[in-house]
N, C-alpha and C positions, 0 to 999 in steps of 0.2 A: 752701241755700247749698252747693255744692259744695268739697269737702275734699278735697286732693290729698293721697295715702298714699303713702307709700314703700314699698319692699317688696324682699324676696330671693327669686327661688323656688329650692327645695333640690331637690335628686332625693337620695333614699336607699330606697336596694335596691328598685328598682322604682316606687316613688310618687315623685309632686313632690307639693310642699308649697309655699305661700305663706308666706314669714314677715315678723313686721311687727315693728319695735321699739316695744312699748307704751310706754318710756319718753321716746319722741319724738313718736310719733304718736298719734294721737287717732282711734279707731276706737266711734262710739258705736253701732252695733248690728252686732255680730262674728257674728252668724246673716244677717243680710242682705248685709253685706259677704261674705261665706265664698260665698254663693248665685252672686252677680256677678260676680267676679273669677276665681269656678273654672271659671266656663261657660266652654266651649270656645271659643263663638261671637261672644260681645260682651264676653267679659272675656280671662284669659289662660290660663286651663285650668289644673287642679291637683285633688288627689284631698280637699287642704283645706288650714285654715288653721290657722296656730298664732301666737294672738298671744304675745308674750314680754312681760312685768308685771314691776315689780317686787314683793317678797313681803320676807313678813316672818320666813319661814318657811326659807326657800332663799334661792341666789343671785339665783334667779330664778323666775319662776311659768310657767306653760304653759298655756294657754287653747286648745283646739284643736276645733274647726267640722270637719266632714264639707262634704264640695261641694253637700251638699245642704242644708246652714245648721243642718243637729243636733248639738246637743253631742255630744262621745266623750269615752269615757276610755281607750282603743285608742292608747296611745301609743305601740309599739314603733317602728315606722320613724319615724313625727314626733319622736321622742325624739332618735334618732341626726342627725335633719336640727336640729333646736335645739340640740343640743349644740357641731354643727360651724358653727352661725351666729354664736350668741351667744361663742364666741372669736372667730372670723376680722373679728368687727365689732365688736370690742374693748367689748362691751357686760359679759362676765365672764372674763380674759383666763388662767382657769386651767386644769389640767393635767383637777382631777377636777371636777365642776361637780353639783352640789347644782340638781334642778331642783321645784318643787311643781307637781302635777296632781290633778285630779280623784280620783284612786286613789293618793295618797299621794305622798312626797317620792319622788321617783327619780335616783338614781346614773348621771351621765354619766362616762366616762372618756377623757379626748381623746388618741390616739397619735400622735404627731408623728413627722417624719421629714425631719430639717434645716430644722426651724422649721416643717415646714408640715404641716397636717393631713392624716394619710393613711389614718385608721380611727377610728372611733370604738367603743367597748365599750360595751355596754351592760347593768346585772343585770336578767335578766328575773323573777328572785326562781326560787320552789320552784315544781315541776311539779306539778299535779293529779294524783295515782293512783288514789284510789278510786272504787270504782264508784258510789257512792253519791251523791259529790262530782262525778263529773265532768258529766252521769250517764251509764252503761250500764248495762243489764239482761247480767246474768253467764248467759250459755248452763249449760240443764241439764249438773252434772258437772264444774264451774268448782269451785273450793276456794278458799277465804282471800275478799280484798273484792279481787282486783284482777283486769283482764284483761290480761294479758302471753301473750303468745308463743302466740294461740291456734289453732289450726290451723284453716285456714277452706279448705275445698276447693269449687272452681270450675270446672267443664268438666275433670276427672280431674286439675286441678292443686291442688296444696295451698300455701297461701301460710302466713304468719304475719302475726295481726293483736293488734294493743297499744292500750289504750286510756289515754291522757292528755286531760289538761284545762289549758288555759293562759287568762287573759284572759276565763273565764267562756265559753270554747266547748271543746264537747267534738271531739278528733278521734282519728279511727282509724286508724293506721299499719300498712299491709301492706308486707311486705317481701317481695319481689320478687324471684328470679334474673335476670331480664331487663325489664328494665321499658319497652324498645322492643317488644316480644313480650307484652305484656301489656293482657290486653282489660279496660280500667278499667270501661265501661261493664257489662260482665257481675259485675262482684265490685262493684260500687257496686249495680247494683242485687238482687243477692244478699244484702248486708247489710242492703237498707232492708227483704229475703223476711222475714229474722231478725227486725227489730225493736229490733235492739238499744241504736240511740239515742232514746230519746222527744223529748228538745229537740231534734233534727236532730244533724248532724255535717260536716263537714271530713272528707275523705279525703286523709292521702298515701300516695302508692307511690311505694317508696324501695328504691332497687338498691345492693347495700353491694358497695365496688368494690373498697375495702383494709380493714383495719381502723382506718385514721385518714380515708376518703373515700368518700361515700357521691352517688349522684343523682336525684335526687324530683321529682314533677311532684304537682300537687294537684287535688282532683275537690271539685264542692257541688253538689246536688241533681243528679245526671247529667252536669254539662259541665266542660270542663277549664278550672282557675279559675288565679292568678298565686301563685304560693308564699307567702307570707305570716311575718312573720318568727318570729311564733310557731308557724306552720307548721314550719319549719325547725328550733326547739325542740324539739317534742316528737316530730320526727322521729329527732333525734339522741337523746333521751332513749327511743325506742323500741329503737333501734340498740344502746345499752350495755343496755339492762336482757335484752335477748335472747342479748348477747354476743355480738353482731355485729365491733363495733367495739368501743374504748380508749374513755375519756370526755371526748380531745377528737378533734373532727370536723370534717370540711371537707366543705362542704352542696354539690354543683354542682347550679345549675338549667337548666332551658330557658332559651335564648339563649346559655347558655357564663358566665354571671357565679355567682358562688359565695361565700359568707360563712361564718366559724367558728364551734364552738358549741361552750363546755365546761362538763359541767356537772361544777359543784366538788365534790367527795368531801367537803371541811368541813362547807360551808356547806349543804349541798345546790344552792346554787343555780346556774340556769343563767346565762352570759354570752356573749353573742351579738356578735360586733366583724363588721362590714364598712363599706364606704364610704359617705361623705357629703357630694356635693358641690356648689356654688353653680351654677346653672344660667344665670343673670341678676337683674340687678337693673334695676328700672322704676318707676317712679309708677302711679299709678289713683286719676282721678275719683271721688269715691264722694260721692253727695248722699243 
């Protein structure tokens, strides 16, 4: 029998998103629906799905599918595109919105701007530092458990590289005087010479432009990848610990779009705000 689903899709910070109101619609296998609907070619294209549940927990629950029908727990952008759904479709019509996922309750914060949504914040919670935790193997001559600020010389240039962990991946932050002049391919794979990540890693190069504005581009296994928002995290969290920048930052990426990132002195933690917005709304067949 064929079930016609409703649906939103969202664009936040570079991904679209499918979102479905669980509490209207009835989606009974959310890995084969997620597969369908994010093809490009016979569905309506999207990086995935997030259905929205009630919970008993939060305002709301978050069920979120990869385009390739796999659970995630990789909430950062889906988080921001749920938050700016479930107000604008008056499903939880509040300011701070309480969401439950796979990896615990998560803090949506909705910024308005004459009634209408113009950013959403997000806590991405405490940065990974140790080496042990994130992981990196500390180069002979390293002191304490972390790598910050470490000098990594490449073709007679010497950059500074940071090592954080967010979301259970580890990445490595070079900091760059010029990051149009900057050969990623030779310091990428200069680092895989070292060894220093065993479970792999994420590269950004990040050019700190002010002390409050920085522009990074991101590298994974050799090619240039889409910034990612926890990319952007421990980008800015490499920036302060080197004392580059203040602790809060404005991230500009490739194409000219750009998001905030402060990480709080209290709490430690970090909070990521940029935009979240409705792309279309449609139906889809799903048998």
């Amino acid at each position: 029998m064929t079930n016609i689903i409703a649906f939103t899709k969202m664009r936040s910070f570079g991904n679209a998103f499918i979102c479905v109101n669980g509490f209207q619609e009835h989606v009974h296998d959310g890995s084969e629906f997620a597969r369908r609907i994010c093809n490009p070619y016979c569905g309506i294209g999207a990086d995935g799905v997030a259905l929205v549940m009630p919970s008993n927990k939060a305002d709301v629950r978050m069920c979120l599918y990869n385009a390739d029908g796999s659970e995630t727990d990789r909430y950062g952008n889906a988080l921001r595109a749920v938050g700016s759904y479930v107000f604008e479709k008056d499903i939880c019509r509040r300011e701070v919105i309480r969401v439950e996922t796979s990896a615990g309750i998560k803090v949506v914060r909705i910024l308005l701007e004459g009634g209408d949504v113009s950013a959403i914040m997000v806590d991405r919670e405490v940065p990974v530092l140790s080496a042990a935790q994130i992981p990196v193997v500390l180069p002979r001559g390293v002191e304490g458990s972390r790598l910050i600020d470490y000098p990594l010389s490449v073709g007679g240039i010497t950059y500074s590289l940071t090592a954080v962990g967010i979301d259970g991946v580890a990445h490595g932050i070079i900091l760059t005087p010029d990051l149009a002049q900057t050969d990623c391919p030779a310091i990428a794979a200069r680092i895989g010479e070292l060894g220093l990540f065993p479970r792999g890693v994420v590269l950004e190069f990040v050019e700190v432009l002010s002390s409050s504005r920085v522009r990074l581009c991101a590298w994974k296994q050799g090619d240039s990848i889409r910034v990612r928002d926890g990319g952007a995290c421990v980008s800015a969290v490499a920036c302060i610990l080197c004392q580059r920048t203040d602790r809060s930052v404005e991230m500009e990426l490739q194409g000219g779009s750009s998001l905030h990132v402060d990480w709080n002195k209290a709490d430690d933690h970090l909070y990521l705000t940029a935009p979240a917005c409705r792309s279309t709304d449609g139906t889809f067949a799903f048998y």
